[in-house]
C-alpha positions as CSV (number, residue, x, y, z in Angstrom):
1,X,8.6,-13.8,54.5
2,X,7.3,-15.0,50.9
3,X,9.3,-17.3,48.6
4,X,9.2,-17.3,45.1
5,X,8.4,-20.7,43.4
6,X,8.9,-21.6,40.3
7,X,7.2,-24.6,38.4
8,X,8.6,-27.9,39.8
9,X,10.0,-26.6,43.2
10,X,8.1,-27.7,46.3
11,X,8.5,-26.5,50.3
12,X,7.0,-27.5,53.4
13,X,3.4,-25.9,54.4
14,X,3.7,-24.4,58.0
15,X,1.0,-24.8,60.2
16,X,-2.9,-26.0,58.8
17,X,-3.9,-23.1,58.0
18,X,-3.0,-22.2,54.2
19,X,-3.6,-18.6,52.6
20,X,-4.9,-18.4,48.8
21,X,-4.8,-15.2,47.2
22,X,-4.3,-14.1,43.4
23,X,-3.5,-11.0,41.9
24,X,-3.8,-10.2,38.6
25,X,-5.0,-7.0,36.5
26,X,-7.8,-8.3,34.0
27,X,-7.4,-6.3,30.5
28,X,-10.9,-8.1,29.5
29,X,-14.2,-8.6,31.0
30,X,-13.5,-12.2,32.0
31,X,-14.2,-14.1,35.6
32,X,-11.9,-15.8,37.1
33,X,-11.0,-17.3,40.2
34,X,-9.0,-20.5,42.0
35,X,-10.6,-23.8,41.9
36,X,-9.9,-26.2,44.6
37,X,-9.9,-30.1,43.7
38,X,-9.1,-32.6,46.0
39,X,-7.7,-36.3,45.3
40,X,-8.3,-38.7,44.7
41,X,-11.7,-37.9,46.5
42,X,-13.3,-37.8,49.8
43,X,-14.0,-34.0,49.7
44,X,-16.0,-32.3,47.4
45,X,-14.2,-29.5,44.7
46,X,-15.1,-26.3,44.6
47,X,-15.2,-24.0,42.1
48,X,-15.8,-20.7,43.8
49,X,-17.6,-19.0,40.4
50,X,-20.5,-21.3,41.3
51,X,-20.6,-23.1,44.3
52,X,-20.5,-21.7,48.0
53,X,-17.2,-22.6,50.0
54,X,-17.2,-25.9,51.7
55,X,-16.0,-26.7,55.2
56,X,-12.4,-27.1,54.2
57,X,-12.3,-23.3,53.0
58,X,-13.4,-20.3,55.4
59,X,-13.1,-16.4,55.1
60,X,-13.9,-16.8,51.7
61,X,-14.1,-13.6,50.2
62,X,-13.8,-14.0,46.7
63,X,-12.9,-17.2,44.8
64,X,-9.9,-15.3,45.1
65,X,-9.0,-15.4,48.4
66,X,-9.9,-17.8,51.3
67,X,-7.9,-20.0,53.7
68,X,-7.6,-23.5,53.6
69,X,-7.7,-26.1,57.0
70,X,-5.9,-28.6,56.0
71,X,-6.8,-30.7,58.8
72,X,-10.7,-30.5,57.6
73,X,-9.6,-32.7,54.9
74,X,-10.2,-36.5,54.8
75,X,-7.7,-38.9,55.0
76,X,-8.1,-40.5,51.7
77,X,-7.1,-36.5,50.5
78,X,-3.4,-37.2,49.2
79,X,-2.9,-34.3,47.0
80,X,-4.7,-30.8,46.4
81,X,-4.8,-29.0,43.2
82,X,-5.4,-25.5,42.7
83,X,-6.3,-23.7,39.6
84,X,-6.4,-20.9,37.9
85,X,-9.8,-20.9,35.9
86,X,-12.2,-18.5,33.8
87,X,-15.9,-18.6,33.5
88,X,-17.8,-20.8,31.3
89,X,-17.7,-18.2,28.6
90,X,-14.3,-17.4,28.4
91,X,-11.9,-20.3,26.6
92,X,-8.5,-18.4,27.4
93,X,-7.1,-16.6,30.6
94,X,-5.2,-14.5,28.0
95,X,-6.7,-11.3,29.0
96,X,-5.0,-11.0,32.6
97,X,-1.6,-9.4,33.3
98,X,0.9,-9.8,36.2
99,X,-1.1,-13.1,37.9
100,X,0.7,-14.3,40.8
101,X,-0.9,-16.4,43.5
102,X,0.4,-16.9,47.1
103,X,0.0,-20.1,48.3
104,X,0.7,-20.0,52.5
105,X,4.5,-17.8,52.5
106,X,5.0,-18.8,48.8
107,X,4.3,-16.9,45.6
108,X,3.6,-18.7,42.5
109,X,4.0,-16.2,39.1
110,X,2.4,-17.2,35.8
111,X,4.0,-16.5,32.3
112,X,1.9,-15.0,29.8
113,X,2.3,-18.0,27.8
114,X,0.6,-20.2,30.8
115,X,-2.6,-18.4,30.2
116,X,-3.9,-19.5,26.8
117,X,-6.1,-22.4,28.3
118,X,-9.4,-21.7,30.2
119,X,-8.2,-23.9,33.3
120,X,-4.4,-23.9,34.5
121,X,-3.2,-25.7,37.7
122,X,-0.4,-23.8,39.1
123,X,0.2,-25.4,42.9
124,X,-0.6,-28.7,43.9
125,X,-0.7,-29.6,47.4
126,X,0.6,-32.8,48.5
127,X,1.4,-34.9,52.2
128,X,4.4,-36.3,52.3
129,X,5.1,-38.9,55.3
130,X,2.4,-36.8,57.2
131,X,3.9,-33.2,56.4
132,X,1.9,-31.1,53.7
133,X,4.0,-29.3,50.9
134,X,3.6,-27.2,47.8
135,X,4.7,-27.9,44.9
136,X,4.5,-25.1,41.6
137,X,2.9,-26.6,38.6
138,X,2.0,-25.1,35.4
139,X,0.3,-28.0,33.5
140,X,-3.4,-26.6,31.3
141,X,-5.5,-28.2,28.9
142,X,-7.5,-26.5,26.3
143,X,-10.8,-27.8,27.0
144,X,-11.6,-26.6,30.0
145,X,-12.0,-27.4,34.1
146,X,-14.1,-30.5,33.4
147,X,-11.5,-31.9,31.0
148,X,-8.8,-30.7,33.2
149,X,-10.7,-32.3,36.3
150,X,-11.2,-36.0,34.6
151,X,-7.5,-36.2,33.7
152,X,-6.8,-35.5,37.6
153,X,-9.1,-38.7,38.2
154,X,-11.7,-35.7,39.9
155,X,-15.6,-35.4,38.8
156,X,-16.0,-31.5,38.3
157,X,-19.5,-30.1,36.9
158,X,-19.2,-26.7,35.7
159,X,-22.7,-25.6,35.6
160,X,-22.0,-22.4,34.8
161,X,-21.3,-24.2,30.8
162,X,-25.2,-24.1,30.4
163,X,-24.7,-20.3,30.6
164,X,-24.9,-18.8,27.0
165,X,-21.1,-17.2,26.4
166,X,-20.9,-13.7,27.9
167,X,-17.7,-12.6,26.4
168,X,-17.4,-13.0,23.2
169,X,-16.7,-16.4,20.9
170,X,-14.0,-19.3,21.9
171,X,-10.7,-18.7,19.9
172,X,-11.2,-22.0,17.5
173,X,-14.0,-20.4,16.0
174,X,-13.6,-19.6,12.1
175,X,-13.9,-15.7,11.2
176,X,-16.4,-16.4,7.9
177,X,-20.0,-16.2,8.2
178,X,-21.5,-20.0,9.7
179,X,-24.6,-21.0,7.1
180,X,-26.1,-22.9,10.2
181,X,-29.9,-22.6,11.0
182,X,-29.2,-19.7,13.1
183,X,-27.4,-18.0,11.3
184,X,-24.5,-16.7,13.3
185,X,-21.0,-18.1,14.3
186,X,-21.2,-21.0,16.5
187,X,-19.9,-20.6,19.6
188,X,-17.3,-23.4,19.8
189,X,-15.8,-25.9,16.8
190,X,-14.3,-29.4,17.3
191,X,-13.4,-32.0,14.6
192,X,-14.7,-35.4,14.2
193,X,-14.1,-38.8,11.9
194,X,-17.3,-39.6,9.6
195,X,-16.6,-43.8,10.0
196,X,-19.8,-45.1,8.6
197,X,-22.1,-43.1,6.4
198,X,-24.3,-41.0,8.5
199,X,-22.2,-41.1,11.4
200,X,-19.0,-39.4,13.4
201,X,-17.1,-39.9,16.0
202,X,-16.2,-36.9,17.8
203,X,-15.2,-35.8,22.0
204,X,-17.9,-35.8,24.3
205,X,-16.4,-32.4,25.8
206,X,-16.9,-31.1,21.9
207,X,-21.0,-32.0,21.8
208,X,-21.5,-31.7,25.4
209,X,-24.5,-29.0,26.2
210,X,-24.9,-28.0,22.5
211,X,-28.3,-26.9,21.6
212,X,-27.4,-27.5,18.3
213,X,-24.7,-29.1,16.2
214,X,-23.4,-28.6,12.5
215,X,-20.8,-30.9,10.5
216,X,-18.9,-29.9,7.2
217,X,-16.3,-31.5,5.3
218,X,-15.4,-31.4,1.8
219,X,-18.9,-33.0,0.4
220,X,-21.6,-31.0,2.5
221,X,-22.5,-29.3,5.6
222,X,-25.7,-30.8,7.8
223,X,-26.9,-30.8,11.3
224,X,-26.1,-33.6,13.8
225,X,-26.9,-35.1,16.8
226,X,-25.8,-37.3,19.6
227,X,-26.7,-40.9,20.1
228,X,-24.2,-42.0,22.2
229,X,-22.4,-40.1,24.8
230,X,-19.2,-41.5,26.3
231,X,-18.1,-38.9,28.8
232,X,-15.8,-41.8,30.5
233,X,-14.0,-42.2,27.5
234,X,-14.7,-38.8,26.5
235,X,-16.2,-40.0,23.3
236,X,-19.4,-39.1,21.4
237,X,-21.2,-41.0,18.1
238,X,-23.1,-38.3,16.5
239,X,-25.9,-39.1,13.8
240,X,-26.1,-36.6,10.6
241,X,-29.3,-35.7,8.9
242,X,-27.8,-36.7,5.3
243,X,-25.9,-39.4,3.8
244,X,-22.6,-38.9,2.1
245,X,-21.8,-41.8,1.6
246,X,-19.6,-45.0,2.6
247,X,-16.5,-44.0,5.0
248,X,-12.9,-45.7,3.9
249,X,-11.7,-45.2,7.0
250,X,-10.0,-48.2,8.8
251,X,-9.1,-49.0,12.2
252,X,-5.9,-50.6,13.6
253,X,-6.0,-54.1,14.2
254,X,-3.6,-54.4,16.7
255,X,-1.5,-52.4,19.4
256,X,0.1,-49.3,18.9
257,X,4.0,-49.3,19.9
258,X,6.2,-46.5,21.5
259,X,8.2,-44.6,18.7
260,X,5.6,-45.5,15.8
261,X,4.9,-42.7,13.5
262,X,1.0,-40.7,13.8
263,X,-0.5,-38.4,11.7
264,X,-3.7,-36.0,12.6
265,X,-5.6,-34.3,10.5
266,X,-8.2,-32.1,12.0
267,X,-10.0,-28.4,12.4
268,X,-8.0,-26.4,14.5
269,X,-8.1,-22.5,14.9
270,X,-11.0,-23.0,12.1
271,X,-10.7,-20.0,9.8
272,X,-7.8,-18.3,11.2
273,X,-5.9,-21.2,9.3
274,X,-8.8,-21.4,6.4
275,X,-11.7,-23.3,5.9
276,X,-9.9,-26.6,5.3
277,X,-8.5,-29.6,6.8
278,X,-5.1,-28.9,8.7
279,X,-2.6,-32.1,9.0
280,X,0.4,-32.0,11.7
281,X,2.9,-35.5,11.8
282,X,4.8,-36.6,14.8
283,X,4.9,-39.8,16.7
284,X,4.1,-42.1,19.5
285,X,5.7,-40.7,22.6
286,X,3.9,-42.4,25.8
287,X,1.3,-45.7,25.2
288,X,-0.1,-44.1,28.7
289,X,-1.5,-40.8,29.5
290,X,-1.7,-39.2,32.6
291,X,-1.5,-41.4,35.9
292,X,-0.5,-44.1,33.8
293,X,-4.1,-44.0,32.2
294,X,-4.3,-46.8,29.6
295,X,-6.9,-45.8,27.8
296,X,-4.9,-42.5,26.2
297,X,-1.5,-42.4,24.2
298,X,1.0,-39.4,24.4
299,X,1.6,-38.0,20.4
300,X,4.0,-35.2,19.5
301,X,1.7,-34.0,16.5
302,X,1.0,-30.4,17.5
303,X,-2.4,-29.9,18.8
304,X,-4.2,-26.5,18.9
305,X,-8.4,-26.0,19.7
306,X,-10.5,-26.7,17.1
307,X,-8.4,-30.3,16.8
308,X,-10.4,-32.1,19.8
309,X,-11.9,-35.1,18.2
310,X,-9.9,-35.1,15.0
311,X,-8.4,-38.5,13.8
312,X,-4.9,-39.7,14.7
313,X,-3.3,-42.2,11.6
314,X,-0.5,-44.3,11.6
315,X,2.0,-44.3,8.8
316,X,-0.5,-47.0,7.1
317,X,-3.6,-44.9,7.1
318,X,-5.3,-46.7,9.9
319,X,-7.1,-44.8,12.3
320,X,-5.4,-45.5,15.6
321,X,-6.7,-42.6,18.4
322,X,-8.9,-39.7,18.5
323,X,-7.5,-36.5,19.7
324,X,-8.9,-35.2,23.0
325,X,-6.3,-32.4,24.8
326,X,-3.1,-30.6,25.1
327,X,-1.3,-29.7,27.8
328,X,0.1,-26.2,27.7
329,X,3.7,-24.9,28.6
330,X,4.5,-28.5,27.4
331,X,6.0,-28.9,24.0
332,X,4.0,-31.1,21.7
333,X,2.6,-32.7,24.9
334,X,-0.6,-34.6,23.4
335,X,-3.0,-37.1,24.3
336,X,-5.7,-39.1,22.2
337,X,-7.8,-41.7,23.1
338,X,-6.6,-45.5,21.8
339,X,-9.4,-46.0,19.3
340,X,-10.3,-49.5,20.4
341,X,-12.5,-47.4,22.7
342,X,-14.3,-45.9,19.8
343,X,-15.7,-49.7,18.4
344,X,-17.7,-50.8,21.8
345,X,-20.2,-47.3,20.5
346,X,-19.9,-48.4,16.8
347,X,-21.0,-51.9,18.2
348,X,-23.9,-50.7,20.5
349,X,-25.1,-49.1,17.4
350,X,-24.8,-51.9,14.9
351,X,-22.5,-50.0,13.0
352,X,-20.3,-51.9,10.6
353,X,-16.8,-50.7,10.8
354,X,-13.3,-51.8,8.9
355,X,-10.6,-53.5,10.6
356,X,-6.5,-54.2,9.4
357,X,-3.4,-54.7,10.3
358,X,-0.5,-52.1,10.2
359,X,0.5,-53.4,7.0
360,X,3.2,-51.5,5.0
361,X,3.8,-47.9,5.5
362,X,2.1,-45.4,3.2
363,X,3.2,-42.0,1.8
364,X,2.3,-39.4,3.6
365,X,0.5,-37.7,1.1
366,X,-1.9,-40.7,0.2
367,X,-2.9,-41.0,4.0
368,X,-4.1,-37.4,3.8
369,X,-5.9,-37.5,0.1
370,X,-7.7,-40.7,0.8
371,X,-8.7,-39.8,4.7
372,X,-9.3,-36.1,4.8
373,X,-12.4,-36.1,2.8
374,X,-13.9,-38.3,6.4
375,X,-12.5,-35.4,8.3
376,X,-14.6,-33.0,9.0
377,X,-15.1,-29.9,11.3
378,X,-17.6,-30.1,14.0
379,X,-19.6,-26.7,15.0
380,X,-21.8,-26.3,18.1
381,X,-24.0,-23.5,19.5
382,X,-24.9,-22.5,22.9
């Protein structure tokens, strides 16, 4: 008999065998299938779009449906999640209708609204006081399985990202004609903080496998390109070919406290919401991020793609975080990078950089006119 679960609800798994099969009707072209990721580690994951099934998965066949043995699993394997993921070229899962996984005797439905992220993990698998159960989850982020994967604490390689995009561009990408050198629309956009004339701080997930990389803001557009690359921290200094001058930005010179206001200003959904800088307010909800990770802060400023790697400001106009995912089905659920982590690369490159404290707060309207002309929108090709 199958049981509905909805997210938050858990059961016990009977037996160690554990059945995985999705429905869905696709109304697109795009892959999918259900990504297996064990933690914290011990067993490799597996993402069935590129990767042949490992020992802990037989009668695979589809990445679709296969049966888990949970007793193939290492000890150290606490928790299992499974997800819902497209192919490289797809950002959104918004093309499939009625998806509904069962998990063992339990059926998992997703909304709609769950789909508008590449990667969504709907079931996690967990022991509890040497029982297995299953737990409904619906938690996404924008930026795909790899991102997805490093805030589980899991190293996931999606190979199939060096693929060119086979089904049309990522939802962040503006509608006007891109003036790049190749003269087409780039194939994914991010936003990044121009600290020191000539350089940007940006994601590492927004310059990672670009061929080729443009930057535009309010005085110019030019190509850049990566010098430093800190996929840890999910962090990325990228070099421009022209100068534009000094930056004005500052950085925080002290901690960030719980309640404080922030402000981003970023790129998202570039040219569905026009060419220019958008700015979203909200506050300091979480110092941590997930797993009590101290190197990220929750914000409530609304976040949408296109915003990864934009500036976060507090009410004085110092740069305090840099944007880096969203989780979905979660209001204003945000995370951004503490931008202490940002100055080690600045350092490495003998990059000067300005420091203050919080000082007094600042009208909103003079932290935007005197930081958005550093802010600009980050566009990458395949």
């Amino acid at each position: 008999m199958a049981y509905d679960l909805v997210a938050g609800a858990n059961t016990l798994i009977q037996g160690d065998e554990v059945l995985v099969r999705a429905h869905a009707s696709n109304g697109g072209t795009v892959d999918f299938a259900v990504a297996v990721l064990p933690i914290p580690g011990g067993a490799d994951p597996w993402l069935p779009l590129q990767d042949p099934p490992p020992a802990y998965a037989e009668g695979a066949r589809s990445g679709v449906e296969f049966s888990l043995r949970l007793s193939r699993l290492p000890d150290a394997v606490q928790t299992v999640a499974l997800v819902l993921y497209s192919s490289a070229g797809s950002t959104t899962l918004m093309t499939l209708r009625d998806v509904s996984v069962d998990v063992g005797d339990n059926n998992i439905r997703l909304q709609h609204a769950d789909l508008t992220v590449p990667s969504v993990v709907f079931a996690e698998l967990y022991r509890r006081n040497g029982q297995w159960k299953v737990r409904a989850k619906n938690d996404g982020v924008f930026d795909g399985i790899e991102e997805l994967g490093r805030r589980l604490g899991v190293t996931v390689k999606d190979r199939r990202r060096e693929e060119p995009a086979r089904h049309g561009p990522r939802p962040d990408i503006g509608s006007g004609p891109s003036h790049g050198a190749r003269g087409n629309m780039p194939h994914w956009t991010g936003s990044g903080s121009m600290v020191a004339d000539r350089f940007l701080i940006t994601n590492a997930h927004v310059v990672n496998n670009a061929s080729e990389i443009t930057v535009s803001g309010f005085t110019g557009k030019t190509r850049g390109e990566p010098v430093i690359v800190d996929e840890t921290n999910d962090l990325a200094l990228v070099r421009l070919a022209e100068s534009f001058g000094p930056s004005h930005i500052t950085f925080r010179d002290a901690g960030v406290h719980l309640g404080e206001h922030a402000h981003a200003i970023g790129y998202p959904l570039a040219g569905l919401l026009g060419r220019g800088p958008q700015f979203t307010s909200g506050s300091v909800s979480n110092l941590l991020g997930p797993g009590d990770d101290a190197r990220l802060m929750q914000i409530t400023c609304p976040i949408q793609p296109g915003s990864s790697g934009g500036p976060v400001f507090d009410d004085s106009g110092n740069l305090i975080a840099v944007v880096t995912a969203s989780l979905s089905n979660a209001q204003n659920v945000n995370f951004a990078i503490r931008s202490a982590l940002v100055l080690p690369l600045l350092d490495a490159a003998s990059i000067g950089f300005q420091r203050r404290d919080k000082g007094q707060p600042t009208l909103v309207s003079e932290i935007v006119r005197a930081n958005s002309p550093f802010v600009w929108r980050v566009e990458c090709f395949g």
